[in-house]
C-alpha positions, 0 to 999 in steps of 0.5 A, a space after each residue: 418470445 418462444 424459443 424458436 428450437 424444439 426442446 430437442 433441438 435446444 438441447 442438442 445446440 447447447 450439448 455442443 457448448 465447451 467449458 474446457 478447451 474451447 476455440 478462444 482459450 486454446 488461441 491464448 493457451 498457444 499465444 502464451 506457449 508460444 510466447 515461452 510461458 508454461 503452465 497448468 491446466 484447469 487446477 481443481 484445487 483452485 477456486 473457479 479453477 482457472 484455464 490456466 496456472 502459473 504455480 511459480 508466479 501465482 497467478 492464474 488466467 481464466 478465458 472468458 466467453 462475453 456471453 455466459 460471463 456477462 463481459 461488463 463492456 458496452 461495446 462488445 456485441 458478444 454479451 447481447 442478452 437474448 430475447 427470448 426466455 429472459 426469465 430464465 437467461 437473466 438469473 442465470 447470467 447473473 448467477 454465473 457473473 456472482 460466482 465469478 466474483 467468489 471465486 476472484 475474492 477468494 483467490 485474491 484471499 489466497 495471494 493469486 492475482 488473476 487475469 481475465 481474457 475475453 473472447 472478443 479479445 482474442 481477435 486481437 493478438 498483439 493487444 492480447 500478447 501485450 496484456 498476458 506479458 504485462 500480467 505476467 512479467 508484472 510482479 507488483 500491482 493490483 490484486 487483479 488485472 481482470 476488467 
């Protein structure tokens, strides 16, 4: 199946897609302020450098988009693969889903623990409240709380 946007056209839709301060990490960002944790922003000296990070407690959230981070759920309609150009969108995904899993493994190496929020999550606040307050007032438990 041919892409259905001009070359042109693709690459204008595809400049307008945010890797930083996108709609659903600034909900948990203010979800987390307003809950009265504070934290850093995208720590480069990390691995994956996470969206946010809680230096004290050594733990990190990354805000994750269901979509290019291939969210493992079958019910989240989020993560559809698209059907055009799959040749090119399936080793990409995947590629992006493979440096997830280095960054994870090397930040559990380093001592953090790490909590991924999807988007399709951020429609569900008290269940998101719940999950950030149970990662980070938890002091013991799993190398990470990320699925």
């Amino acid at each position: 199946m041919a892409d259905t946007l001009t070359p042109a056209g693709r690459s204008e839709r595809m400049s307008r897609i945010r890797g930083k301060n996108s709609k659903p990490e600034m909900l948990v960002r203010r979800i987390v302020h307003g809950m009265g944790y504070r934290y850093r922003l995208h720590d480069k000296r990390l691995p994956g450098s996470p969206d946010l990070v809680f230096r004290g407690r050594k733990k990190v959230i990354f805000v994750h988009g269901c979509f290019w981070h291939r969210h493992p759920d079958s019910n989240c309609k989020l993560a559809r693969m698209p059907k055009s150009r799959q040749d090119f969108w399936g080793p990409k995904l995947e590629g992006n889903r493979d440096r997830d899993e280095r960054n994870r493994a090397m930040l559990d190496r380093e001592g953090w623990r790490e909590l991924v929020v999807w988007e399709c999550e951020c429609g569900q606040t008290e269940h998101l409240k719940n999950k950030i307050r149970g990662f980070l007032d938890d002091d013991q438990g799993n190398a990470h709380a990320g699925d």
